[in-house]
N, C-alpha and C positions, 0 to 999 in steps of 0.2 A: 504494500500500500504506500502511496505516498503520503506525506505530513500532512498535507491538510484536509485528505480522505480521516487519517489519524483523529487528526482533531475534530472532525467532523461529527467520527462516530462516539468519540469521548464526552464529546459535547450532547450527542444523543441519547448516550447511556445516564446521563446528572440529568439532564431535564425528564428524564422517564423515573427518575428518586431511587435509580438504582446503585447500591453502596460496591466499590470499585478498591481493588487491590491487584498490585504486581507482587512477585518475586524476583528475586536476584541471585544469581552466584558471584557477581562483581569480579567478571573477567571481562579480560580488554574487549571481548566482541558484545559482551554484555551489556556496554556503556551506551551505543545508542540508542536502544530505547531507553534506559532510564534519563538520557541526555532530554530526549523529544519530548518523554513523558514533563519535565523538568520546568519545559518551559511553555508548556498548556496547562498544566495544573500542577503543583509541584506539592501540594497536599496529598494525593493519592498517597496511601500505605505501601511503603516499601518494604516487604517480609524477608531478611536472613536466615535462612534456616543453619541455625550454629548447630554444624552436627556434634562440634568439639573436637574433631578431627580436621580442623580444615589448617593450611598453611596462617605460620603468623603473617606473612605477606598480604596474605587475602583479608586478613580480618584488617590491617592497619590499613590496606589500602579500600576498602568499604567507609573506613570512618573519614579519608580523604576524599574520597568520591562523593558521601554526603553534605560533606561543609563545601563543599566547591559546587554543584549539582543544588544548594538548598533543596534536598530531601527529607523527607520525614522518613527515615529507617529504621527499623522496628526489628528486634531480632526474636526467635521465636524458636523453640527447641522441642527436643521430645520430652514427654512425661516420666520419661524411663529414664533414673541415670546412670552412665556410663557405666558404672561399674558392676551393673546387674545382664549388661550386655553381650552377656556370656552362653556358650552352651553349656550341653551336658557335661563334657569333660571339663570346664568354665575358660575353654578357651573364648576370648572374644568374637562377636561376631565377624569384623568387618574379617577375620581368616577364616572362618570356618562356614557359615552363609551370609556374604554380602548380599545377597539380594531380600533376608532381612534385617541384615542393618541397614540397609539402605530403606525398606520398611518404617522401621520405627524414627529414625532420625528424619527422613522426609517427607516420606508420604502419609504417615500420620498426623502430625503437625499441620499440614500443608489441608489435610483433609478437614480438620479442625476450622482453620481457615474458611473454608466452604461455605459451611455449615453458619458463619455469622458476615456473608459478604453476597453478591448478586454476579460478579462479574469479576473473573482471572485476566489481567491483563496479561502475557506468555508473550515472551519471546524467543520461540520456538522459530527455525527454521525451517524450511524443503530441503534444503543443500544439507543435511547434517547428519539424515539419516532418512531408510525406507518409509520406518514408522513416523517421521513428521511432512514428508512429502505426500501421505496420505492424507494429511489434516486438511481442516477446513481453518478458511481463516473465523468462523465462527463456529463453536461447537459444543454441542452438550457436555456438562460435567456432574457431575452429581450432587442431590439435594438443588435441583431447579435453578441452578448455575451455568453461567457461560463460560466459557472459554475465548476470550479475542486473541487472537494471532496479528498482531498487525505487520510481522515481520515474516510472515511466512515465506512472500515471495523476493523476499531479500539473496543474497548470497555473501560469501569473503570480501569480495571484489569491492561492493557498492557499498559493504560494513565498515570497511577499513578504509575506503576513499571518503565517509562522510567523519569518520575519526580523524583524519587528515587533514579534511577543511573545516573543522571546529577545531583543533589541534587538543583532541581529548587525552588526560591522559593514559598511561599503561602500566597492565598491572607489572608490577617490578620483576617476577618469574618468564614473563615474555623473553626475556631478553638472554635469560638463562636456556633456553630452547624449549621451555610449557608450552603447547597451544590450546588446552582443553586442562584445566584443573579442577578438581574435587577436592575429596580428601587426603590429606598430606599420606598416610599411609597405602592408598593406592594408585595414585597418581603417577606417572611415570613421565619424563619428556617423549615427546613426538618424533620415533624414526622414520623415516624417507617412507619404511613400505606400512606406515599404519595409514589408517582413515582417522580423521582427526578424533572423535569420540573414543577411540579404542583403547588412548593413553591416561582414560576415565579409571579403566579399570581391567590395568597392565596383567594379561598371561590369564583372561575371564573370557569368555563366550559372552560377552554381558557391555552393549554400550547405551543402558538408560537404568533410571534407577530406580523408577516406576510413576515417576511424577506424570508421566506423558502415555504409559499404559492402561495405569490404574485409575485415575480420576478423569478418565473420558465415560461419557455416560455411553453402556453399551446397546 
């Protein structure tokens, strides 16, 4: 979509008295929407999901990004802590099944969220994977929530040229060879032959985390 389609339907979602939140993982491709978001309403709920696993990079450069972005960022976590996040043997999740830790730390939280808002702002691409090139830029989610995509038909190209000519900045791991960062312990740098998701969740069958599965209304 272009900005002022963006704002258009932003602008339609508040005159309809519908309550409006994003998420973020505050990485560098992750800026422009919260950039655009920023400067059409910059009240909207910014949600961090602190899984407590996430690089210290990420978390300082989140609080950088809100003071410069005047965001309202909101950090939000699971109800489980950490250290009950074990299995049977009590080793921790994210070794033994990420895909629920990545349960409990996201998509529960996130679901939570749902349940008292009208509309998920996502910035989800097509370019990034099968399952979001499937998406609609508007789409059921669950508890009679939408989903906006307004980046859907975005790609690298046109993400990193509008970072360019706002001169946004980047997260500090960029630069170390990160293209895709999560959580500091599975996180891997980006080699030549991965697809960029892959380095999500290094030497797994596994490039989502269920935010984009699980909370589409089936």
């Amino acid at each position: 979509m272009e900005i002022p389609q963006i704002q258009e339907k932003l602008e339609a979602y508040h005159a309809a008295g519908k309550k409006l939140f994003t998420t973020s993982s505050f990485q560098t491709h992750s800026l422009v929407m919260l950039h655009i978001i920023s400067r059409i309403d910059n009240s909207i709920p910014v949600y961090f999901l602190n899984t407590g696993y996430h690089f210290p990079e990420t978390v300082a450069f989140k609080d950088l990004v809100a003071e410069q972005f005047g965001l309202n960022v909101i950090e939000t976590k699971s109800s489980m802590p950490r250290y009950m996040q074990r299995n049977e043997e009590g080793r921790l999740l994210f070794t033994s099944d990420p895909d629920h830790c990545c349960f409990i730390n996201k998509t529960a939280p996130t679901e939570e969220l749902l349940k008292t808002h009208d509309v998920w702002i996502n910035g989800v691409r097509g370019d990034q994977s099968a399952i979001r090139k499937a998406m609609k830029v508007e789409q059921d989610a669950p508890f009679n929530t939408v989903r906006f995509h307004p980046m859907l038909d975005w790609n690298m190209k046109t993400i990193f040229a509008y970072i360019k000519e706002h001169n946004l900045p980047r997260h500090p791991l960029d630069s170390k060879g990160y293209m895709s960062i999560g959580c500091e312990p599975c996180t891997r740098k980006l080699d030549p032959e991965m697809q960029e998701r892959e380095a999500r969740w290094f030497g797994l069958n596994k490039v989502e985390c269920g935010l984009h599965t699980d909370l589409v209304k089936k």
